[in-house]
N, C-alpha and C positions, 0 to 999 in steps of 0.2 A: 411810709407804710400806708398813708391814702390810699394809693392809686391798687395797693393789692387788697385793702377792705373792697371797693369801687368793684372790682372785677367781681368779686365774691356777692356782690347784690345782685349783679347782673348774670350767677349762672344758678337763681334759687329758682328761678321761676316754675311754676306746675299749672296745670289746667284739668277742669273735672273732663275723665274721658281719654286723654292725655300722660297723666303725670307719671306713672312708671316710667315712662318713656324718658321725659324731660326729666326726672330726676336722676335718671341713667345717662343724660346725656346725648341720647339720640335725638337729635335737634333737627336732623336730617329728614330722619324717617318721619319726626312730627311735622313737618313743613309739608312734605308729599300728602300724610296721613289727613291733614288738617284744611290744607286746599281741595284732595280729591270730595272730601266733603260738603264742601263751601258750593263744588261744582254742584250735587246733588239737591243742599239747601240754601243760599245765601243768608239767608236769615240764621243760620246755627252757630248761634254767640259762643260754645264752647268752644267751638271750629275757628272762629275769630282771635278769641284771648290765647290758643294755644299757636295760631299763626305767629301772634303777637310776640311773642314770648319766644318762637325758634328764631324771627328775625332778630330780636334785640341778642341775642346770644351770638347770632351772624355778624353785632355790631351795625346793623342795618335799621338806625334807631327811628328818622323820619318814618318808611315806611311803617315800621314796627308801632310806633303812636296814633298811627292812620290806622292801624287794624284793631287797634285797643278801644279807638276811643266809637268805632262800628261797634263792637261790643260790648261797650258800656250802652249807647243805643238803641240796641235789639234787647238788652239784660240790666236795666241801671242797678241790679242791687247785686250781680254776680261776682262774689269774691276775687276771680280770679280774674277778670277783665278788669277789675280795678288794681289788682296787683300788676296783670299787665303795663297797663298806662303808668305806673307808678315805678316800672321798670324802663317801662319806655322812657319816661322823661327822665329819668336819675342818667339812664345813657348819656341823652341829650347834652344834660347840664356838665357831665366829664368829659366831653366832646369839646365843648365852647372852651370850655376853661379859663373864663371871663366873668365881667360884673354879671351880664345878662346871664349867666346861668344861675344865678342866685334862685331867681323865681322858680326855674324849672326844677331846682332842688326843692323846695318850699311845697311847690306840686306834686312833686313825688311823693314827698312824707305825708303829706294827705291822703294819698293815695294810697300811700300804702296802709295807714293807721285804719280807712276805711274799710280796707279790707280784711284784715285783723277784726273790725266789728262784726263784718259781716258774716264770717265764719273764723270763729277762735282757735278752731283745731289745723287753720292752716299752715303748717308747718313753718311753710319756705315767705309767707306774709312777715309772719314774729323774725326771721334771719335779717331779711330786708330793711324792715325800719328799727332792730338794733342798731343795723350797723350803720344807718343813717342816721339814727339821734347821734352815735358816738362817732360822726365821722362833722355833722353839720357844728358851725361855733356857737357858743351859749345864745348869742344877741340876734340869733336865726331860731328857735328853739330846741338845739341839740344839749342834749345832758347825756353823762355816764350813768346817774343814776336811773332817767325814763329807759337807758341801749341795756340795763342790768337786768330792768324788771323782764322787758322783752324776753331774754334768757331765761329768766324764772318762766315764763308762761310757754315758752317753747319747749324748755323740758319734761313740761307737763304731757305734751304733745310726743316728743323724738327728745328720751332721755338725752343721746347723744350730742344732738345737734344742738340741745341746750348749752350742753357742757362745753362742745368746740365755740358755740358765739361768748358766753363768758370767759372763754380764753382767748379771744378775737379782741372782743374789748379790751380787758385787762392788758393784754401785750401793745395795743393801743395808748395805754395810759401808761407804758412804760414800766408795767409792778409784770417782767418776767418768774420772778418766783412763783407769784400769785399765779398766775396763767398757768405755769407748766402742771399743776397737777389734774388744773381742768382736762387740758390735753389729753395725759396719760384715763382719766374716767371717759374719754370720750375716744381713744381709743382701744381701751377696754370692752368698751362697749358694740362700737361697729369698726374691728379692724380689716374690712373690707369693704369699708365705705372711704372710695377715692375723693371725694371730699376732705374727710377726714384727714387722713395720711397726707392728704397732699398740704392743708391750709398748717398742718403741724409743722413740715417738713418744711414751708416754705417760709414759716413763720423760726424757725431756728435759725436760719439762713438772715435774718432783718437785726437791724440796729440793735432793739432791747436784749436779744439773745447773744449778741455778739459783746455788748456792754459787759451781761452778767459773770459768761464762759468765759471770753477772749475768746478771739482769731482761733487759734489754737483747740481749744475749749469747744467750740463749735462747729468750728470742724473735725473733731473726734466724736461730737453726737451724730452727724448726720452720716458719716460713714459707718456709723456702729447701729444706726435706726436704721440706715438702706435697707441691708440683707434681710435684716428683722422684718420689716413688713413686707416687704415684696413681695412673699409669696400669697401674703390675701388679696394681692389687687393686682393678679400674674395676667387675667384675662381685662383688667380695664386700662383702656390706652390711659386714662388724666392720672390713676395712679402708678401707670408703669412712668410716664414721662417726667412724675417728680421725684420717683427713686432717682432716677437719669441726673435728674436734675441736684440732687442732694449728693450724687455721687462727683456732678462736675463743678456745683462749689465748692468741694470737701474737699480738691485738688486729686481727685483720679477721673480725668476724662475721657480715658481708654475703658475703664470699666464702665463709664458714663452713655458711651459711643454701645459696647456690647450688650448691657441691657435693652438698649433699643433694640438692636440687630438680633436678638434671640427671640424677643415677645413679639416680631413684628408680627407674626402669621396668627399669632394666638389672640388678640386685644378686638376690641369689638368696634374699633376706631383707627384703621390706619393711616388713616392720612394726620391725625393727630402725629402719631410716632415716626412719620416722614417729617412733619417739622420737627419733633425734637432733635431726628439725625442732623437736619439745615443749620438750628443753634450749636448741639454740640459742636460742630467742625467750624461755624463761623465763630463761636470764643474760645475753642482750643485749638483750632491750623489744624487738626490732626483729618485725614479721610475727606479734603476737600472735594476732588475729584466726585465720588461718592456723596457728598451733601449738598453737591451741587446737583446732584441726577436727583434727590430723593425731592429739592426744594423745586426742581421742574417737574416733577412726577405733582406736588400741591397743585401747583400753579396751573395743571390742567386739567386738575380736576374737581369735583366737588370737595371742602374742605369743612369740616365738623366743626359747629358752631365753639362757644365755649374758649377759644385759643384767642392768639392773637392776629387770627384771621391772614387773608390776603397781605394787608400793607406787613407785616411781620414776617411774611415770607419771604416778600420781595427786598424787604432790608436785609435779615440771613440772608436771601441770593447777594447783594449787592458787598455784603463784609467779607464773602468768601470770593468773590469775583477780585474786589482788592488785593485780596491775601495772593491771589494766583498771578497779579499784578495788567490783572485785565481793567483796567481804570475806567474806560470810558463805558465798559458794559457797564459795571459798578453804578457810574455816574446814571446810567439810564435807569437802573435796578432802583436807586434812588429816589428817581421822578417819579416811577410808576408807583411807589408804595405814599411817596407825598399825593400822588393823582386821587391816590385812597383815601388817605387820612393827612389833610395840608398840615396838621398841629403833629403828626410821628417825630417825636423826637430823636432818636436812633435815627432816621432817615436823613432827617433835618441836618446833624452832625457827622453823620456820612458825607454825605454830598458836601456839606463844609470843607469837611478834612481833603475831600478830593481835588 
């Protein structure tokens, strides 16, 4: 469950000037928005932390810490450039996945705690270093009880978002029960926030939910929540792609495939739902042909921060290239997403199997 807390610190980020945007998701238009700027001022720390903050969502963690730590710099007491860098390195340290990221863990939570002092009403600060106390071991200074209060003061800020991080944690610690009602107050609350819907959905899908439901059990929620939410999150790619997604571990991959293929015109993020057509067909065989077009349709173009980026595409290209029994494109499909990210595991076991 690490590694999907991990992504979830890395897509809270916001900046003053910015943060609609970044909290929408458009990672895209903040990087154009935020450089056209830079050109005008070099000095505008806003323009910096929010640079910061679309690369690390790019996964583009080096440069991303390079523009943080410019804007701690220009700004040393700007909340959000110190959330920047505290995003920056928490990338970093998930990246290494070694002794030496210990520190840059350790940096982060600084970072981010700082930034929390700095301004208390920052939403996506209090998400971040929850889920870092409750992700870091006790003998580093992570506790359940410091990732709880976090929650408590977030909800003070984004009822919601309080509610989905106390349910983040809790299913963290394995007390499913406990969790699920946070969930349902927190999609009570914003059932059109792809966030939401989506960390719910994907958290049904994990160990502790499958523990409590069964196989079976859990797969009857998430086919029975798809439909249900869909229609608040009909125009956001991250929440159409985890209906998608709730539909293809529920075991209907064909309804998995045509959710995508109906919202694609309508979401504010296609190239998001061009990868999810590349997973659907590279873990169900189904419309290869087709998710092979939609994963080179990515590949050449600008791709929305937030996902699992380039090397995730080119691994979908490289499972579905297998599947067609094209081995040796596969095998290259392979190298080029290790070119990306040398620690891809998917890719890594690809190229194995090949």
């Amino acid at each position: 469950m690490i590694p999907f807390l991990a992504v979830a610190i890395v897509l809270q980020a916001q900046a003053p000037g910015f943060r609609a945007d970044l909290e929408a998701g458009r990672y895209l238009k903040v990087l154009a928005e935020a450089e056209a700027r830079l050109r005008q001022n070099p000095k505008d720390a806003p323009a910096w932390a929010a640079k910061s903050q679309a690369l690390s969502s790019f996964q583009r963690f080096n440069e991303a810490r390079a523009a943080a730590d410019r804007a701690i710099e220009l700004s040393p007491g700007l909340a959000d450039a110190l959330l920047a860098r505290g995003l920056a390195r928490a990338g970093e340290a998930i990246q290494q996945r070694d002794l030496s990221s210990l520190r840059g863990a350790l940096g982060a939570v600084d970072d981010l705690r700082a930034a929390t002092e700095a301004d208390p009403t920052l939403a996506s600060a209090w998400t971040s270093l929850g889920l870092a106390y409750e992700m870091l071991p006790g003998l580093l200074g992570g506790s359940t009880r410091k990732a709880l209060q976090c929650a408590e003061r977030l909800r003070r800020v984004s009822p919601a978002r309080g509610d989905l991080l106390q349910a983040l944690i809790l299913v963290e610690e394995g007390k499913w029960w406990q969790a699920e009602p946070y969930f349902g107050r927190a999609l009570a609350l914003a059932p059109q926030d792809p966030e939401v819907v989506g960390q719910w959905l994907d958290a049904l899908d994990h160990r502790p939910a499958k523990k409590a439901l069964g196989e079976a059990g859990k797969n009857a929620r998430l086919l029975s929540e798809a439909p249900r939410l869909l229609p608040g999150v009909r125009t956001r790619a991250r929440g159409v792609a985890a209906v998608s997604d709730a539909y293809l571990h529920g075991g209907q991959p064909e309804t998995a495939w045509k959710v995508v293929q109906d919202h694609l015109t309508q979401v504010d993020a296609p190239s998001l739902l061009r990868l999810q057509l590349g997973k659907v067909s590279a873990v169900s065989g189904l419309h290869r042909p087709e998710g092979l077009a939609a994963l080179e349709q990515v590949l050449r173009e600008p791709l929305e921060g937030g996902s699992s980026g380039y090397p995730g595409a080119w691994w979908r290209k490289g499972q579905i290239l297998q599947g067609l029994g094209r081995n040796d494109e596969a095998r290259q499909a392979a190298r080029e997403a290790l070119k990306l990210d040398p620690k891809h595991r998917g890719a890594r076991e690809l190229l194995e199997g090949l």
